[in-house]
TILUMGU-151819 format. One record per residue (C-alpha): x, y, z. Coordinates in steps of 0.02 Angstrom, whole numbers, plus 50000, padded with zeros to 5 digits. Example, Ala and Ser with C-alpha at 12.3 -4.5 7.8 and 13.67 -1.06 7.14 Angstrom:
<nodes>
<<50615 49775 50390>>
<<50684 49947 50357>>
</nodes>
This chain:
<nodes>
<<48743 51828 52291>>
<<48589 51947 52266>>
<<48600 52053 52119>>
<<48591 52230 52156>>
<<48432 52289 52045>>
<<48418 52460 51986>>
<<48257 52544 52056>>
<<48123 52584 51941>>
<<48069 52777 51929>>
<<47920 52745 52070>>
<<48034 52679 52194>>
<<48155 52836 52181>>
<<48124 52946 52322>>
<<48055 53106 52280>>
<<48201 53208 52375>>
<<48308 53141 52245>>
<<48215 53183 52084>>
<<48196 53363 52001>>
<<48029 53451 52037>>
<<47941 53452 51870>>
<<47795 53528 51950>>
<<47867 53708 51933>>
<<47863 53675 51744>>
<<47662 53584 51756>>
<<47575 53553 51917>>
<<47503 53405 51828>>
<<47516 53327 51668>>
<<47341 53383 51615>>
<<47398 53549 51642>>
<<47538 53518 51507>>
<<47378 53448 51382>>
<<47301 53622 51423>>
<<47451 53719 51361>>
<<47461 53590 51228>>
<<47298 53621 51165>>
<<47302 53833 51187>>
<<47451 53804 51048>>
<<47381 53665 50971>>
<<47233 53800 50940>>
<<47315 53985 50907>>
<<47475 53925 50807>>
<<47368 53948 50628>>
<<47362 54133 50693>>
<<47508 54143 50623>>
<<47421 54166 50444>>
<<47356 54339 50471>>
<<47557 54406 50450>>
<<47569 54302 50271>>
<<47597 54433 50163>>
<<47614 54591 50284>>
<<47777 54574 50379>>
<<47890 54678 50274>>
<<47764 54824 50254>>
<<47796 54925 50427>>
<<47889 54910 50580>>
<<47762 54889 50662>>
<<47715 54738 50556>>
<<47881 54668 50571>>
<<47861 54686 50789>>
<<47704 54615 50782>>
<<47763 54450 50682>>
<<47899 54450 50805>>
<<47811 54445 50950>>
<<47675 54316 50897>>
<<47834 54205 50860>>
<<47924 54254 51036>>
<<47739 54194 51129>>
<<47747 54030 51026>>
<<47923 53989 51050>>
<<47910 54007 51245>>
<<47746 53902 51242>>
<<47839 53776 51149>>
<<47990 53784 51233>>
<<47918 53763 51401>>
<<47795 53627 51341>>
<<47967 53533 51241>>
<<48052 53549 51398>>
<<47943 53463 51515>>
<<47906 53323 51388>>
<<48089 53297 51345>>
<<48135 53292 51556>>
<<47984 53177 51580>>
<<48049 53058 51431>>
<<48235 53061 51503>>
<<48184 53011 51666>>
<<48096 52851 51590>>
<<48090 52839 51420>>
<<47999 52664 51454>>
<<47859 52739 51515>>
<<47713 52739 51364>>
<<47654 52914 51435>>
<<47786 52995 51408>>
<<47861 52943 51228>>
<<47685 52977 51175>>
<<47672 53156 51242>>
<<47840 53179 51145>>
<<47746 53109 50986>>
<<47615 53219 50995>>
<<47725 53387 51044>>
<<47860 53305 50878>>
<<47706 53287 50751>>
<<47622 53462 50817>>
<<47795 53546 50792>>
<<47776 53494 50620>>
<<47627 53553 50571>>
<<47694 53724 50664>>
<<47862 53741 50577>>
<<47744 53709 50394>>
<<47616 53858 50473>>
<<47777 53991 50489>>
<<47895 53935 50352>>
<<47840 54080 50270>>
<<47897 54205 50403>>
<<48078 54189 50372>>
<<48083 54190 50177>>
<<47963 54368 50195>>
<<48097 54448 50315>>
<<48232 54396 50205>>
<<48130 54481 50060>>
<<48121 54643 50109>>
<<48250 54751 49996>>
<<48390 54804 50097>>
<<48344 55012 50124>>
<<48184 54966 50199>>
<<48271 54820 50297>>
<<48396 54945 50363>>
<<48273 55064 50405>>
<<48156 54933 50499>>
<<48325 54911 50600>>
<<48346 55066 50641>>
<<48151 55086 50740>>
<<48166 55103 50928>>
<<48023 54985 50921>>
<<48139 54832 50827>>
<<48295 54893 50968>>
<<48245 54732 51061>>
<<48255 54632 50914>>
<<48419 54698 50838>>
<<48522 54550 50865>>
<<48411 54443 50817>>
<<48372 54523 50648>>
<<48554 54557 50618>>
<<48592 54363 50636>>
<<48451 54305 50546>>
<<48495 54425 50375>>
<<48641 54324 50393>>
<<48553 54177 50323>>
<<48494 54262 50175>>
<<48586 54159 50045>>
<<48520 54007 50141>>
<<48349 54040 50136>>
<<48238 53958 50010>>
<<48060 54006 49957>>
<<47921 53986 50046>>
<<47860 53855 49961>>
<<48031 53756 49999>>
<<48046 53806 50175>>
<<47878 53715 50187>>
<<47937 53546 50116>>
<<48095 53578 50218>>
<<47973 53596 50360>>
<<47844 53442 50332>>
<<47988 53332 50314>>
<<48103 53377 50451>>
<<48024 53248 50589>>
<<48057 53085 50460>>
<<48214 53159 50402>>
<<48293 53158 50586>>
<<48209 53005 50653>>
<<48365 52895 50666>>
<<48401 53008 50807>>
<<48240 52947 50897>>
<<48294 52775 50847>>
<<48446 52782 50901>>
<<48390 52821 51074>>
<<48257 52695 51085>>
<<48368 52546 51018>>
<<48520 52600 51164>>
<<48440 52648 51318>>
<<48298 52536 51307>>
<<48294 52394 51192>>
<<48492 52334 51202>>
<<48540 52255 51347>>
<<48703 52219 51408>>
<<48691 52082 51576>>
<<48758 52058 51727>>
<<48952 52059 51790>>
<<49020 51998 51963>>
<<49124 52132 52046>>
<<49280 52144 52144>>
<<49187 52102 52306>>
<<49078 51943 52207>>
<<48925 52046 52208>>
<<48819 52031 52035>>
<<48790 52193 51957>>
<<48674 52246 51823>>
<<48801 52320 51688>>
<<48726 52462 51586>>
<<48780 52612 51502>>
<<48778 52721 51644>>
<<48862 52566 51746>>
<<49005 52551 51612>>
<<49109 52698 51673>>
<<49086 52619 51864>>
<<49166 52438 51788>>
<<49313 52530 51699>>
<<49378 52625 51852>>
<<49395 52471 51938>>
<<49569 52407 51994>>
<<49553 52213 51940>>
<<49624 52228 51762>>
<<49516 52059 51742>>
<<49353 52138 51772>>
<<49382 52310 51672>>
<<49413 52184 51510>>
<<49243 52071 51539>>
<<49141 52230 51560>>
<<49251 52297 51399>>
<<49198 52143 51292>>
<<49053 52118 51351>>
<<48971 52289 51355>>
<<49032 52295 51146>>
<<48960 52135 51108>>
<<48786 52185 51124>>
<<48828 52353 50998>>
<<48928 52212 50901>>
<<48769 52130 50881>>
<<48630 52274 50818>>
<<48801 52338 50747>>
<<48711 52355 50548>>
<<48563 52419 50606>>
<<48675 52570 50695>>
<<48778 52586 50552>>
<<48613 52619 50450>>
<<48579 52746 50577>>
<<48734 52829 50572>>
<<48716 52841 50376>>
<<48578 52911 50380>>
<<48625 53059 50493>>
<<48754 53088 50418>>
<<48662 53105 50240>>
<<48527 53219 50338>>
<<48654 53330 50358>>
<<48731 53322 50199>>
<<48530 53368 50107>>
<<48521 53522 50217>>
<<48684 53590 50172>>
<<48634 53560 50007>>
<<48457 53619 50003>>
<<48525 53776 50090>>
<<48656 53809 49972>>
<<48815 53779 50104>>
<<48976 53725 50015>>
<<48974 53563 50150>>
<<48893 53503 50286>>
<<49032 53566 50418>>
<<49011 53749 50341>>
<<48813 53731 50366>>
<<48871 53679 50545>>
<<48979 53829 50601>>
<<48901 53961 50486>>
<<48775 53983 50635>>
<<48876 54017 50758>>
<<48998 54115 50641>>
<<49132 54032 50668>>
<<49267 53997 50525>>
<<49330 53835 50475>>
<<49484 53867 50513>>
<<49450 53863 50680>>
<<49392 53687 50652>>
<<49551 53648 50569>>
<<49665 53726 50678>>
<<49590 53634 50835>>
<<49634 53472 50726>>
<<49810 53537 50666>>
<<49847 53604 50837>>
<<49803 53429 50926>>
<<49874 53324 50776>>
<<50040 53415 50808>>
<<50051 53367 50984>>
<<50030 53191 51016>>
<<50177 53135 51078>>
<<50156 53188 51247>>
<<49982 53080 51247>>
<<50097 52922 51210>>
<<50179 52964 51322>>
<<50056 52964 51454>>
<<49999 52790 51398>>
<<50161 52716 51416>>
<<50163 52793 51607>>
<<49997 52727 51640>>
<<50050 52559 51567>>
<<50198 52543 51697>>
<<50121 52621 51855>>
<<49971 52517 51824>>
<<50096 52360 51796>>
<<50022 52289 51619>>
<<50102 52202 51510>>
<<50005 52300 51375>>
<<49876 52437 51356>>
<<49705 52408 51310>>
<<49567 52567 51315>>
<<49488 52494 51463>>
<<49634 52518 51564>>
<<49641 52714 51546>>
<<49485 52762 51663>>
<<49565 52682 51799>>
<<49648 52815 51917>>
<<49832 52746 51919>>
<<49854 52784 52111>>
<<49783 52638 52220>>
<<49685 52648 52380>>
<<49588 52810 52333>>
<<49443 52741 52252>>
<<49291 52865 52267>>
<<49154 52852 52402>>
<<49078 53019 52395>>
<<48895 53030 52431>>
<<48806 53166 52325>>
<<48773 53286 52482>>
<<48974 53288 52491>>
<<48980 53317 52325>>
<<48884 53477 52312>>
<<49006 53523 52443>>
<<49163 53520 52349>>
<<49084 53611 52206>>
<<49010 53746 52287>>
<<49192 53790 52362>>
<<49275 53767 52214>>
<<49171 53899 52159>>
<<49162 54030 52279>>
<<49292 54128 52202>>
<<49158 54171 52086>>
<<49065 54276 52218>>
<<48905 54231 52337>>
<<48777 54264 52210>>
<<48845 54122 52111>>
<<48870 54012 52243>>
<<48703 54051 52342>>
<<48594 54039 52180>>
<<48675 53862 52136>>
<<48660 53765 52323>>
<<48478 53832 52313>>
<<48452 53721 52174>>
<<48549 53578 52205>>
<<48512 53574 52379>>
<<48347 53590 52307>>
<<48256 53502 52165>>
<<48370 53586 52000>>
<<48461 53400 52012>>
<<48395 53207 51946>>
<<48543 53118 52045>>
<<48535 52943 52033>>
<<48475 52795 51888>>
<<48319 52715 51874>>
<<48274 52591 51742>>
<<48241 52676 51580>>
<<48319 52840 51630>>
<<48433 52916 51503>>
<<48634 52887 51517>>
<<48745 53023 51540>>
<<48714 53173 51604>>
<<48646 53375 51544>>
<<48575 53525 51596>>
<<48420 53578 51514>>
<<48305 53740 51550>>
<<48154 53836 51478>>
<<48156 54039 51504>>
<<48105 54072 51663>>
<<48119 53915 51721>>
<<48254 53813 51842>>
<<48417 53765 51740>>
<<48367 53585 51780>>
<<48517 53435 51793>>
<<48501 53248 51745>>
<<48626 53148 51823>>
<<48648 52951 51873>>
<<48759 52995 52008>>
<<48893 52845 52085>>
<<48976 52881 52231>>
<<49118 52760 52158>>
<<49149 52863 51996>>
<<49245 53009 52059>>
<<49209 53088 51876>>
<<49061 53121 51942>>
<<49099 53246 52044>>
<<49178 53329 51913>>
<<49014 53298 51796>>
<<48914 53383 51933>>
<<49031 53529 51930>>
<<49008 53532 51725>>
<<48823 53528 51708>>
<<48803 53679 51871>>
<<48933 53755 51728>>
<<48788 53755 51585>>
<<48640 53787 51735>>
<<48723 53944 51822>>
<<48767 53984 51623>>
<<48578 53969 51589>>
<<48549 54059 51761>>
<<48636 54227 51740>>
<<48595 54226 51543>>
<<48409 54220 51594>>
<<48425 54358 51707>>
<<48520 54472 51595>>
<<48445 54454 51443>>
<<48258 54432 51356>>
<<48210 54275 51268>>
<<48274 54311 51099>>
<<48442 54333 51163>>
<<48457 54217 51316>>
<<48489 54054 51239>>
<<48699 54032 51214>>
<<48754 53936 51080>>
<<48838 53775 51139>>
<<48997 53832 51080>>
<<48999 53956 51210>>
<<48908 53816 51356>>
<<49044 53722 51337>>
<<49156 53843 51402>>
<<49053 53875 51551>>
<<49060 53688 51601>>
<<49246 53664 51576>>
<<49265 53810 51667>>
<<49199 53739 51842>>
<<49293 53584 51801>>
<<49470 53683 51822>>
<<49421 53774 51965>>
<<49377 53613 52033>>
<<49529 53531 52009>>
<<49631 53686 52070>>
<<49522 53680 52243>>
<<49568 53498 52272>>
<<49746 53529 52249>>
<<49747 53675 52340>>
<<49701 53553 52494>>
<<49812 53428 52492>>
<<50005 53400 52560>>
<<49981 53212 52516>>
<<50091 53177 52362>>
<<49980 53017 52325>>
<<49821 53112 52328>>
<<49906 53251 52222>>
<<49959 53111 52110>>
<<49780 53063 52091>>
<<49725 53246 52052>>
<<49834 53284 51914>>
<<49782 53105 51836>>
<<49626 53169 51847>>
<<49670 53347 51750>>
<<49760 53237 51643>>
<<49620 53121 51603>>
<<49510 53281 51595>>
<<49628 53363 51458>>
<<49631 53180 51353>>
<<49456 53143 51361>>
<<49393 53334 51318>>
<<49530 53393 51213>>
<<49621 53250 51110>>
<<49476 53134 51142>>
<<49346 53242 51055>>
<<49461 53318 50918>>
<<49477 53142 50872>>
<<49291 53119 50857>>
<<49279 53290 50757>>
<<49391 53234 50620>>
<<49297 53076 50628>>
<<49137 53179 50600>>
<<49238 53288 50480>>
<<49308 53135 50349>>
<<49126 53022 50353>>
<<49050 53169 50293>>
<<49155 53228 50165>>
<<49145 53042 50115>>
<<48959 53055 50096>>
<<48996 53229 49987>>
<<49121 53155 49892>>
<<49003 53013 49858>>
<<49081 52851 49937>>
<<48986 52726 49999>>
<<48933 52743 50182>>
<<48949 52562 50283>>
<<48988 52484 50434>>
<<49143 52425 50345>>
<<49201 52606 50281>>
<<49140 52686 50474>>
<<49248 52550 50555>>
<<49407 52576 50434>>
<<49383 52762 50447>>
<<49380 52770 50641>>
<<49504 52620 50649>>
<<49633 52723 50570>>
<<49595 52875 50701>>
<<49623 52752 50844>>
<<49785 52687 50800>>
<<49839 52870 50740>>
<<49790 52961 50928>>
<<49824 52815 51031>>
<<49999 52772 50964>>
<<50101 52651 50889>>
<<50136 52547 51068>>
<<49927 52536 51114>>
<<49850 52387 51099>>
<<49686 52437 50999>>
<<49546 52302 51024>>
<<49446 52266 50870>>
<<49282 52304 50972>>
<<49344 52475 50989>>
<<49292 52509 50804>>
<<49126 52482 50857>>
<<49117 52659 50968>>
<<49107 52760 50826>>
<<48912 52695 50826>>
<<48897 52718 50989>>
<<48923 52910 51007>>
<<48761 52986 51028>>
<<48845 53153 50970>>
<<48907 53088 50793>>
<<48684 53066 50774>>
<<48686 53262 50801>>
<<48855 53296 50707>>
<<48976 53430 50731>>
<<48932 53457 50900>>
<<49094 53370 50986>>
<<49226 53495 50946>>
<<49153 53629 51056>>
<<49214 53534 51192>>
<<49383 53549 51145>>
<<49381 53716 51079>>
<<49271 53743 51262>>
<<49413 53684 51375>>
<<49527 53770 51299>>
<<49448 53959 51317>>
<<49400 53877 51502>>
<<49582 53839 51538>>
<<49633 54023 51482>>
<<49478 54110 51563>>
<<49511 54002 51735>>
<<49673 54047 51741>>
<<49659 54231 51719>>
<<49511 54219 51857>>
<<49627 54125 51983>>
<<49774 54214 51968>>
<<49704 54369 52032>>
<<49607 54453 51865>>
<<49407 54522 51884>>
<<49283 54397 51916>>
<<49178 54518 51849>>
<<49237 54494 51665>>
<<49198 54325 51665>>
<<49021 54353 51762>>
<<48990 54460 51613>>
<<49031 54302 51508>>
<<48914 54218 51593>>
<<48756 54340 51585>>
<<48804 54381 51382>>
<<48691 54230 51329>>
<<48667 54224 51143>>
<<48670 54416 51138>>
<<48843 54414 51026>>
<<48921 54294 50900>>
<<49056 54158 50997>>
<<49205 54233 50963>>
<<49168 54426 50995>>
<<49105 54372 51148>>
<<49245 54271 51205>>
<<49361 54414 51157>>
<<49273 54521 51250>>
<<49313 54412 51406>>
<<49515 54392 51338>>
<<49516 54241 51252>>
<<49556 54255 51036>>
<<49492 54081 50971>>
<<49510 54128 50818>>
<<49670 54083 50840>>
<<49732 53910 50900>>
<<49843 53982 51042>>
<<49716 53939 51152>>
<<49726 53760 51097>>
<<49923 53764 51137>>
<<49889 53825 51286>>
<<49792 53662 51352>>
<<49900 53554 51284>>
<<50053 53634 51345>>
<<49951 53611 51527>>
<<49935 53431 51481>>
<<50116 53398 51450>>
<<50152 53495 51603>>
<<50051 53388 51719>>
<<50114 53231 51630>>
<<50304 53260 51674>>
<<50230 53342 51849>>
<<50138 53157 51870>>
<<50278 53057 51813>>
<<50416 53118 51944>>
<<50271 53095 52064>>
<<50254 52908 52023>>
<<50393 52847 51948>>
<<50519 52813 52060>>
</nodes>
């Protein structure tokens, strides 16, 4: 049989790329705007010392910084797309060197800006406030006095700054060593084709019916982490004590408080996700055990719960009929919506399918002013993917309305508040595709899929946040940080969310140094907290409430804190009712499932 190669990025048709050009024409035009801030950045200097004696001064400052950050923005955001779509290609990892080191050098240039806001006494700060020339800037100012406390002197913002690119290189590393350097061989599918497996590939092997196949891709895929599995455990310290300096350096109580203080959220918000999730497992076992006897195993392993459990409705959905459910799944958010969103995936927003050296996964990414842009590696066998598609036009059409409501300072959302946007479209799709069917097998296969949605977005990634949660406070309690302690730690998750009657394999322990998020930390519960202000928010919009209030959502940006501006739209995550909600939904659907299956 002829292995099925994937295509390298030349031999990817244009149509089916994302048009890169509206950010450059050309790459040399990116070296120009490289080298305009490469030469005006040390303007910066001529506010050292000056900021806090006007308004005026203060605008001023403010302004040179707002130029800056859209140059760099714009010029990180083209680099960053360019590496994603090969990150094999010398070209572009070097113009991401040379934007990384000259962010350096930047960040050293205007350390001193912060520290001199912070510094002015708190009458004069109040009064600068209070200038109709600083109104645009109010936000802004009022967030960053926040950080007061956490705001060293000038001289230590520097070193903070000069060392920042070395401190967070195992992120870099981490990249490299999984997308590019490990490779994980070839499998023989149902139909005896070789395939290339991959980590985009994976997910394809573990939807697959032949309970055979799902294990070799299982073992197989782990064995190669199994085999660099010290140096990512070295990696994995090392984030994790990256954090831990900053909180420190910055005067946070713990790395988790330096995390949420941003975004002003609590801790107990945090916890109560964890309590809330911890408290209702039960009906998660119980949805194993279901899958376990519909599927007809003698035991369950983790690569048996991608599989849809209904038979004969494997997914064969080009992407064309893709953007076609989404776009009327969402047209009960209004034609402006809808319109604005075909435009760009009909049009060049979207990188659908994988090319050698392309990143795995998926994201939306934009620059102000600039298309909400979508990297996907789109399967027309992985019916997720549909639902991925709908997520990431979530976080673009979030991007898309925030850009047009608000200006630069105050368009970029928190992730906290994306991930609400995402999960959002997700239950609106899965409410559309029910809505349209009268066959109780294909409704079976829809509520598996809210199901699966619910366990891999809510209980999934609460288990990774207290993961994230204990390795850390090991690292501030001072215990030693090695593979052997990661794999106990996460061990002991596993068997404590999967259940007492799950057949955990040993590889398994060897995700927790997989997770590209745990190399960015803190970042995972914000999907669960996410779908569970989506699930609340979605159904208030489908049941009949203003579509308006959650358009409003939408076009807020970053101009309030999280949870104000989730109140404002209904939802109180402040407390963990929310959280109930979901899983309530989940054990709903699993009883709703189980009466369809079980006979």
């Amino acid at each position: 049989m002829q292995t099925k190669q994937i295509p390298t990025r030349d031999q990817v048709p244009a149509r089916d790329t994302w048009d890169l050009q509206l950010l450059y024409p050309t790459s040399a035009s990116w070296e120009e705007s490289f080298g305009v801030l490469r030469e005006t950045y040390g303007e910066a200097s001529r506010f050292k010392g000056k900021i806090g004696e006007s308004a005026q001064s203060l605008h001023e400052c403010l302004e040179f910084e707002k130029a800056l950050g859209m140059r760099i923005e714009r010029l990180y955001h083209y680099a960053m797309l360019k590496s994603s779509e090969d990150s094999a290609d010398g070209a572009n990892l070097e113009r991401e060197g040379l934007l990384s080191n000259l962010l350096t050098r930047i960040a050293e240039a205007t350390s001193f800006i912060q520290p001199e806001i912070q510094a002015i006494d708190d009458k004069t700060f109040g009064a600068h406030l209070a200038a109709p020339l600083l109104a645009p800037w109010k936000t802004q100012l009022t967030k960053l006095r926040r950080l007061k406390p956490h705001t060293l002197a000038a001289s230590e913002e520097r070193l903070l700054a000069l060392g920042a690119s070395a401190i967070h290189g195992h992120r870099e590393t981490f990249s490299q060593l999984t997308n590019v350097d490990m490779t994980f061989g070839t499998l023989f599918d149902e139909n005896g084709e070789e395939r290339p497996l991959s980590q985009s590939s994976f997910s394809s092997f573990l939807v697959k019916r032949d309970p055979a196949l799902r294990k070799k891709a299982f073992h197989q895929f782990y064995a190669e982490f199994q085999d660099h599995r010290y140096t990512l455990a070295s990696g994995l310290a090392h984030s994790v004590r990256a954090d831990v300096f900053y909180a420190r350096a910055r005067n946070y109580p713990s790395a988790l408080e330096a995390s949420l203080f941003g975004d002003g959220i609590p801790v107990s918000v945090y916890d109560n996700l964890i309590a809330a999730v911890r408290g209702r497992l039960d009906p998660l076992f119980r949805y194993y055990e279901l899958r376990r006897r519909v599927l007809k195993l003698p035991e369950i392993h983790h690569y048996d719960t991608y599989v849809p459990v209904v038979a004969d409705l494997e997914s064969d959905i080009p992407f064309d009929s893709a953007v076609d459910t989404v776009l009327s799944a969402l047209s009960p958010l209004g034609s402006e919506y809808v319109s604005a969103l075909e435009g760009g995936l009909r049009g060049r927003w979207c990188d659908r399918y994988e090319n050698k050296g392309k990143r795995s996964g998926a994201f939306s990414s934009s620059s102000y002013g600039n298309p909400p842009y979508i990297l996907m590696n789109y399967k027309n066998d992985v019916f997720s993917d549909i639902y991925t598609l709908a997520h990431e036009a979530g976080h673009s059409m979030h991007t898309w309305y925030a850009q047009k409501h608000q200006s630069f300072q105050d368009y970029e959302y928190p992730i906290f508040l994306a991930e609400v946007a995402s999960t959002f479209n997700e239950n609106l799709l899965t409410h559309h595709l029910l809505a349209r069917t009268s066959d109780p097998r294909m409704r079976a296969y829809l509520i598996n899929r809210e199901i699966d949605d619910i366990r891999g977005t809510l209980y999934r990634q609460t288990m990774f946040a207290e993961f994230e949660k204990r390795i850390h406070a090991m690292e501030e309690s001072g215990e030693a940080l090695t593979l052997d302690s990661f794999r106990q730690t996460y061990r002991g998750l596993l068997d404590a969310y999967f259940g007492p009657e799950f057949s955990v394999d040993g590889e398994l322990e060897f995700e927790c140094l997989r997770i590209p998020h745990f190399y960015s930390a803190f970042y995972v519960y914000k999907y669960a907290t996410g779908i569970s202000a989506a699930v609340s928010l979605s159904q208030k919009v489908l049941s009949g409430g203003p579509v308006d209030v959650y358009l409003d959502f939408l076009k807020s940006g970053g101009s309030l804190f999280p949870l104000p501006t989730l109140a404002k739209a209904g939802v109180d995550m402040s407390t963990p009712e929310p959280v109930e909600r979901t899983l309530q939904l989940f054990e709903r659907r699993v009883r709703e499932l189980e009466e369809l299956l079980v006979d």
